[in-house]
N, C-alpha and C positions, 0 to 999 in steps of 0.2 A: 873664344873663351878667354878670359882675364885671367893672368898668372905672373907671380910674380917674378924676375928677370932672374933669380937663382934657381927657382924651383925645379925647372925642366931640367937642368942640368944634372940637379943633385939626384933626384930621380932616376934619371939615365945611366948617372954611372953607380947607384947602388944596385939597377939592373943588372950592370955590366959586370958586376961582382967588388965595385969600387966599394971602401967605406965612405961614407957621410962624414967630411972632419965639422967636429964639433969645436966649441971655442968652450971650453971648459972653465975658464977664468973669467968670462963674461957672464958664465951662471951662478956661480959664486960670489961674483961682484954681486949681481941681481937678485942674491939669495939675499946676501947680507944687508943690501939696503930696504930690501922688503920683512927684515924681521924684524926692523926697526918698528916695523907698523901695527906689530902685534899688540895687544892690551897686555898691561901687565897681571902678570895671577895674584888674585887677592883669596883668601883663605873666609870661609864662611863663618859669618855671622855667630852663627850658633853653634850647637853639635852637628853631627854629620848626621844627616839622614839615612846612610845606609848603613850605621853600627847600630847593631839589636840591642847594648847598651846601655844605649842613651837614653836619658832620664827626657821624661815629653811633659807636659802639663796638663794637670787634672781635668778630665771632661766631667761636668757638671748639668743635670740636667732642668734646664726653666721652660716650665710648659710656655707656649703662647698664645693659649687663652684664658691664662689665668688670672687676668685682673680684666675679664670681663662678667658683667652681669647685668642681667636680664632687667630691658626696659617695659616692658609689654605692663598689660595694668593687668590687676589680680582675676578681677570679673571683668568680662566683657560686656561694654555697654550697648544697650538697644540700638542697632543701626540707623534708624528710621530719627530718630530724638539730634543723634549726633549728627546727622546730615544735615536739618532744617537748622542746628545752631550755628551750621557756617555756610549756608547759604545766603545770597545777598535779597535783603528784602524790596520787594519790587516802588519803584517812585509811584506815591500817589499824584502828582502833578499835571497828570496824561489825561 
């Protein structure tokens, strides 16, 4: 098994009742160069969404089918009529 050249050690004497010496300055260093990496806080846009408050914007209501209308013809014409006017008429040349 693969371990690495400290580990067994430290292990062994926190069995032994040793404490673990930490490098306490090393994590603080490492603290501090890593909160470099944060994004900075930027403050919202708008109002906050969670004060009961806050003024919102009117909701409005537009149907969406209402600039439809009806294509269909008023009577319906004889099926039989309208068939044979778009049917293609057969070549007399044959």
């Amino acid at each position: 098994m693969l371990t690495l050249p400290g580990a067994k050690s430290a292990a062994a004497s926190a069995v032994r009742g040793g404490h673990f010496r930490f490098n306490w300055p090393l994590l603080a260093a490492a603290t501090l160069a890593l909160s470099g990496c944060m994004p900075a806080t930027t403050s919202v846009a708008g109002a906050d969404p969670a004060d009961p408050a806050a003024k919102a914007a009117r909701l409005d209501y537009r149907s969406t089918v209402a600039p439809y209308t009806s294509l269909r013809p008023a009577a319906p014409a004889p099926w039989r009529e309208r068939n044979d006017a778009v049917t293609p008429q057969p070549k007399q040349d044959r």
